[in-house]
C-alpha positions in Angstrom: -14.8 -9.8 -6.1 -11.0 -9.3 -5.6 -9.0 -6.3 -4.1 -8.6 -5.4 -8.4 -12.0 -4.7 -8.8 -11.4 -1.1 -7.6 -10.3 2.0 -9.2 -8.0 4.5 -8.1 -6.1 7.9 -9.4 -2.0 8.3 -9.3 -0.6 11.2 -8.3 -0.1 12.7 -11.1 -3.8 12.8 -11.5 -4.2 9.9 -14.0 -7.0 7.1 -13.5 -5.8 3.2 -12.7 -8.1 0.2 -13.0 -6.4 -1.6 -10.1 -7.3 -5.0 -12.3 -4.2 -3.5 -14.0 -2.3 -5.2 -11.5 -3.9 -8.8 -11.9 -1.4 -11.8 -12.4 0.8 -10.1 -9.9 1.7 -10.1 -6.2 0.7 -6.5 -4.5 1.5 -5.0 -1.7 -1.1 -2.3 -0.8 0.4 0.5 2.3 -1.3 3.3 3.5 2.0 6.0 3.7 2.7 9.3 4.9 5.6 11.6 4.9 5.9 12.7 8.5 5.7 9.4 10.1 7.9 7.5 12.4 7.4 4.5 9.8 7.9 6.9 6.7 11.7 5.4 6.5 10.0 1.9 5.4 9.5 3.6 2.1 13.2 2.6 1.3 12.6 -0.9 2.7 9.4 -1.0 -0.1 11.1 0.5 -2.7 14.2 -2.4 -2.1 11.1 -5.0 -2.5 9.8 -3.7 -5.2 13.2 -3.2 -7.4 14.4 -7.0 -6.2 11.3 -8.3 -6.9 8.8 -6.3 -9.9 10.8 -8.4 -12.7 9.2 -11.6 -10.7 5.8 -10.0 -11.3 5.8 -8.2 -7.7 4.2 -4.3 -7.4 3.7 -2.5 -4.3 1.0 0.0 -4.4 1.5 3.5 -2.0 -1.8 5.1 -0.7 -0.8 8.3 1.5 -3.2 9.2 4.2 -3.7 12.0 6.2 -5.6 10.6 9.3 -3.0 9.3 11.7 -1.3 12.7 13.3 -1.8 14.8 9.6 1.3 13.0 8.9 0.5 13.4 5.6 -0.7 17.3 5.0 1.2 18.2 1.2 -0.6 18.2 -2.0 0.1 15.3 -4.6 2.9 17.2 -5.9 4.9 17.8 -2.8 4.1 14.0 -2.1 5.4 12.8 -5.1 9.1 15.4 -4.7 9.4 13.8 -1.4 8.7 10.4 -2.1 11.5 10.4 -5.2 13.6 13.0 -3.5 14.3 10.7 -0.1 13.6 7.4 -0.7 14.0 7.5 -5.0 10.3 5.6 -4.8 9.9 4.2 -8.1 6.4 2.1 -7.0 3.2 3.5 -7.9 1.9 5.8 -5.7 -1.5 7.0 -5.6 -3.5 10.1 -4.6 -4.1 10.4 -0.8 -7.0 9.1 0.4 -9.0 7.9 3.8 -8.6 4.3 5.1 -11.3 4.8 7.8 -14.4 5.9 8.4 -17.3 6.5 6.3 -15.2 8.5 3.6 -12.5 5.1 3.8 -11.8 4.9 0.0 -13.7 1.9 -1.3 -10.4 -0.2 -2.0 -9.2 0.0 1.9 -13.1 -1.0 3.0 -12.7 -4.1 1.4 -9.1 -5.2 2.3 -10.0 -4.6 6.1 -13.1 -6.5 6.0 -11.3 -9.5 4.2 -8.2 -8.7 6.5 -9.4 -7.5 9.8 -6.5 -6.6 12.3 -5.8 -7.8 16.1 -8.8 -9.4 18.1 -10.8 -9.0 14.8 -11.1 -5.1 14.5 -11.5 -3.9 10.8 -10.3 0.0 11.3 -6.9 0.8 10.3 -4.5 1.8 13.7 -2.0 4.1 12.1 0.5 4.6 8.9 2.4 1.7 7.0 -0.4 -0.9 7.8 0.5 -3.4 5.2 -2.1 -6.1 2.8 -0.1 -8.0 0.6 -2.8 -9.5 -1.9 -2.0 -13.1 -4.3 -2.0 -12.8 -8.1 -5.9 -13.0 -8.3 -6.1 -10.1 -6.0 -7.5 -11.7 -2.8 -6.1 -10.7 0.5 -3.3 -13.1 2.0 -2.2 -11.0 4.5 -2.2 -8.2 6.9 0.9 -6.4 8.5 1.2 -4.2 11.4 3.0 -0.6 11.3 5.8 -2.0 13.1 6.5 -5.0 10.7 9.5 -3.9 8.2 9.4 -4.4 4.8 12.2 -6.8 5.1 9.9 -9.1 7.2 7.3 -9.6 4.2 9.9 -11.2 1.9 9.3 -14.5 3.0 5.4 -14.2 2.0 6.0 -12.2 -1.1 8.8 -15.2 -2.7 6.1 -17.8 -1.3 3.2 -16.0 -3.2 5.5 -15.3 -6.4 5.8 -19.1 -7.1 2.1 -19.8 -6.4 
């Protein structure tokens, strides 16, 4: 079982086989819109325009658990995402990261990618898995780190 054997819906409402995304590097982020991190979304979307021709996709999750940073609808998501940050990635309807209503995807990256001193729950917005061509988990990334500090991993993983 891989990180692609789940399912998930866009925000425009339609239905993605995440095996879709199989043969290529991923970057999986749990976003939100009011965040102190939201500005990273330009630091993505510069990954993911340098780097989707080499077979590279970042995959946007918003999440409303961490300070409601993340309270509009899928439309208003969507406007602000394009409208700010001109996010061209695929981003996905919100959904929970922890907890017992954690959206099935996000329960299996943490327990193949558990964070500092081996805790599985998510700590706040922008926490980061970036997943190898077959879908398993290579890495995970703290809030804090900035897309630019992924590159490295992402070029490594490309010519795997």
């Amino acid at each position: 079982m891989s990180a692609l054997a789940f399912d998930a819906k866009r925000l425009n409402g339609v239905h993605v086989d995440l095996s879709e995304y199989a043969g290529k590097v991923a970057l999986i982020v749990n976003t939100a819109s009011n965040c102190g991190y939201t500005p990273q979304y330009q630091g993505l979307e510069t990954l993911y325009q340098e780097f989707a021709p080499q077979g590279f996709v970042v995959l946007g999750f918003p999440c409303n658990q961490f300070g409601q940073q993340e309270p509009g609808d899928a439309t208003q998501i969507s406007q602000f995402c394009e409208r700010n940050y001109g996010v061209s990635f695929p981003m996905f309807e919100k959904v929970d990261v922890n907890g017992e209503t954690a959206h099935p995807l996000f329960q299996y990256l943490k327990s193949h990618a558990p964070g500092v001193l081996g805790t599985e729950m998510i700590k706040w917005n922008f926490t980061k898995f970036l997943l190898r061509k077959d879908g398993s988990v290579f890495k995970r990334y703290a809030p804090q780190t900035t897309p630019a500090e992924i590159r490295e991993d992402i070029l490594q993983l490309l010519v795997e």
